[in-house]
N, C-alpha and C positions, 0 to 999 in steps of 0.2 A: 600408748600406741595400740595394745591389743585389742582394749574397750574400743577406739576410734573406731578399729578394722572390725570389730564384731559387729559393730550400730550399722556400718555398712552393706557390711552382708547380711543383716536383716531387713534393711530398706529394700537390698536387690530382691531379697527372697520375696518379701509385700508385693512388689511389683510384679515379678513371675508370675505369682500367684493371681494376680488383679487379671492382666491381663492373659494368659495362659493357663487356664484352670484344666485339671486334669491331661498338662503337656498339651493340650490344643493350640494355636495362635489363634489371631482372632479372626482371620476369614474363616478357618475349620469351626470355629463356637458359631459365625453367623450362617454358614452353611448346616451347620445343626440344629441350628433354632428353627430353619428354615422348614428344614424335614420333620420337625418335630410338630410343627403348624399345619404342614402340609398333614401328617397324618393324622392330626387332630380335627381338622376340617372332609376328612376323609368319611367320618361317621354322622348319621344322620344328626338333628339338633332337633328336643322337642320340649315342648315349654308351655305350659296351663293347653292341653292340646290343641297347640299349634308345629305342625312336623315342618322341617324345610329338608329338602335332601338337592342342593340345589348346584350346576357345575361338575356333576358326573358323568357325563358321557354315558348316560345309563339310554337303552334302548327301550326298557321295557322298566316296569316299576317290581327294583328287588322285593324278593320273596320274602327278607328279613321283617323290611317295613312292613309289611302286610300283616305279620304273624306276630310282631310285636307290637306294633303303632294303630292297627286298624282299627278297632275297637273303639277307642279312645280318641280320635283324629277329630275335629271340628273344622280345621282348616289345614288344607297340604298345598306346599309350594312345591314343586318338581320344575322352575324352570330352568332353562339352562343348560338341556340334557339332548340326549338326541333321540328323546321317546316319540317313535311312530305306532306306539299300540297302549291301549291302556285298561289293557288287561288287567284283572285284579281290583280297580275300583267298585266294583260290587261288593269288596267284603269294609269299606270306610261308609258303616252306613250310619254315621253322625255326620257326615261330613255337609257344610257348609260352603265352605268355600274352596273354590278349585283354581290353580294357576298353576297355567301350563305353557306361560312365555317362551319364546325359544328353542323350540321344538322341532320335531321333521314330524307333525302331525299332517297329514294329507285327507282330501276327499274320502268316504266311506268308512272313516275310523266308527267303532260302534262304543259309543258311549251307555253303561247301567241304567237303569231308573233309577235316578236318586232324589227323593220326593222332598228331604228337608234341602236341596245347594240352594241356594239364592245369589252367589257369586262365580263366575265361570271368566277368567280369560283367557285367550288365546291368541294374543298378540303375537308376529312375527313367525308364524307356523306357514304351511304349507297350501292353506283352504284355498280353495276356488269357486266351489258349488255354495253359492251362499241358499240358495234353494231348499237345496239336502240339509244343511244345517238347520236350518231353522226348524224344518218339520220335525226332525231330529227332538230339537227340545223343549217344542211346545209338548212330544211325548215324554222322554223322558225326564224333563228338570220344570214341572208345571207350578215350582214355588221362585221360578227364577228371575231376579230382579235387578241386577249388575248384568254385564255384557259386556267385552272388550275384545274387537278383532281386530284392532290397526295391525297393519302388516305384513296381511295377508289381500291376497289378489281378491279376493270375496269381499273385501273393503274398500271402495272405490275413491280414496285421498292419496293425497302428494306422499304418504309417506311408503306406499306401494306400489304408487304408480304415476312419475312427474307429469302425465301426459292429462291425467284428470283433474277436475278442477271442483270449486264448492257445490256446484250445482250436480255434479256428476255424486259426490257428499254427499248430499240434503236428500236425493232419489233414495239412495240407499238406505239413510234413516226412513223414510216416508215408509218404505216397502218392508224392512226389519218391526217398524212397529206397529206395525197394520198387523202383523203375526204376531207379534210379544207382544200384547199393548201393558202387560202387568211392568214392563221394564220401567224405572226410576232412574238408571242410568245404562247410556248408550257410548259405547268408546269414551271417549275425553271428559263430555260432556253430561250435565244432568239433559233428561227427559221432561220437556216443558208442558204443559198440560195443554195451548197452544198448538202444538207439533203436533201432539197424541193424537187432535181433533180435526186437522188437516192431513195425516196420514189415513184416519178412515175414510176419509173422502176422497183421496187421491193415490192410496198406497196400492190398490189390486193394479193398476197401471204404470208403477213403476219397477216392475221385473227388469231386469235386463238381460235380452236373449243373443248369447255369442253364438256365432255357430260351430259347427263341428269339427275338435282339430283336425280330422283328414281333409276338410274341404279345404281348398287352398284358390285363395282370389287372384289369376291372373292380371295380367299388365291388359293381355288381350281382352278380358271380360270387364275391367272397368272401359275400356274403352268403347267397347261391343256389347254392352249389358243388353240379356234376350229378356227377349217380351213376348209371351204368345200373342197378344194382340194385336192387329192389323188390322188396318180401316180396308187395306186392298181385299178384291174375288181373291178367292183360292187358287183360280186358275186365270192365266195371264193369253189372250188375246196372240193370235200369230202375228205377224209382220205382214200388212195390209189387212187388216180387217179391221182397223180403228175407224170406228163412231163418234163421229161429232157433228155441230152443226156450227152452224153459221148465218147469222142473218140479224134482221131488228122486231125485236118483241113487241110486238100489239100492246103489251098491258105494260104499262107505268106501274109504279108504286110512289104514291106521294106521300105516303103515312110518314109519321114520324118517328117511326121505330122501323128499321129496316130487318127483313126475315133473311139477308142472306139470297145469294142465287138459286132464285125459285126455276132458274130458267135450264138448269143442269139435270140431266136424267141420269138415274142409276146406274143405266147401261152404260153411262160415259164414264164412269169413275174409274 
């Protein structure tokens, strides 16, 4: 009976142990494993140099990376952050590839000369001036040959804006590679040799000029849209002094091409 009773309370104790290791239960072990992930995914990951630091809320690119990774970096992912500067890319001068998905990148960020990147995206940031861009990195990134800015207003598709359509698409490639024409690939798609030679021919015409955000287009002004032009005199005649005439015109016109009332004077207009 005591051998029974001892088998058993070693089976309880195996059990305890199985699922209660170090007095834990087992929501406490998966809430630990949990933390344990979390701060393990906490530090950057880099591997045959390629850095990802990616899902940080990071503003700006830590100082750490820089002074440990820089050197050494071929390719960095930083997206998923909420970097609106990117300060410190000056010192990744291996660097190759750049992704910066996900971001609060905005208009007039200043991007380094980085002579070897050939990859750059910027999916889903903040951009509007696609203008400024581009000048941007025909200077700075003059080996650059990937390009990716779905999701940004400077990208004229359904994915930033349902109101545009392919054609409103196809402008923007036209006019992007009339300025890149070294690109191989353009957002989603490869760059067709095709494209490349219908953009020189048509790209310096497809800008698209918004206007100014203070200027604001009244209800009244599409309805009243001005024109300084006028066919009327400058100055408008009193009330009784109108000029006309009246009567039947000596000259016929039998031609077969009619010039219009020859029979009205200037003065009558």
């Amino acid at each position: 009976m005591a051998d029974i009773t001892d088998e058993k309370l070693d089976e309880d104790v195996k059990k305890v142990t199985e699922n209660d290791s170090y007095g834990l239960s087992e929501n406490d072990r998966q809430t630990e494993d949990r933390v344990e992930t979390s701060t393990e995914s906490i530090d950057p990951i880099f591997t045959d140099g390629h850095l990802s630091y990616v899902g940080h809320d990071a503003t700006s690119i830590p100082e750490s990376l820089i002074q440990q990774f820089a050197s050494k970096t071929t390719r960095l992912d930083l997206s998923f952050n909420c970097l609106c500067s990117v300060d410190g890319l000056e010192s990744f001068t291996q660097l190759r590839e750049l992704i910066l998905d996900s971001n609060e990148i905005q208009d007039g960020v200043l991007f380094p000369y980085m002579k070897q990147l050939n990859t750059l995206t910027l999916n889903k940031n903040k951009i509007t001036d696609l203008d400024s861009l581009i000048r941007m990195i025909k200077v700075q990134m003059p080996s650059l040959s990937y390009l990716s800015l779905l999701g940004n207003r400077a990208c004229p598709n359904q994915l930033s804006d349902t109101e545009k359509d392919e054609e409103d698409y196809q402008r923007y490639r036209y006019y992007v590679l009339y300025h890149l024409p070294k690109l191989k690939f353009l957002d989603s798609s490869q760059v067709k040799i095709v494209e490349v030679k219908e953009a020189e021919r048509v790209g310096p015409f497809m800008k698209v000029v918004r206007p100014d955000g203070d200027e604001k287009i009244t209800d009244t002004d599409k309805q009243f849209p001005t024109n300084p032009y006028s066919p009327l005199p400058n100055s408008r005649r009193q009330d009784g002094q109108h000029v006309g005439t009246y009567g039947v015109c000596k000259y016929v016109y039998y031609g077969r091409h009619s010039e219009g009332n020859r029979f009205i004077r200037n003065s009558d207009l």
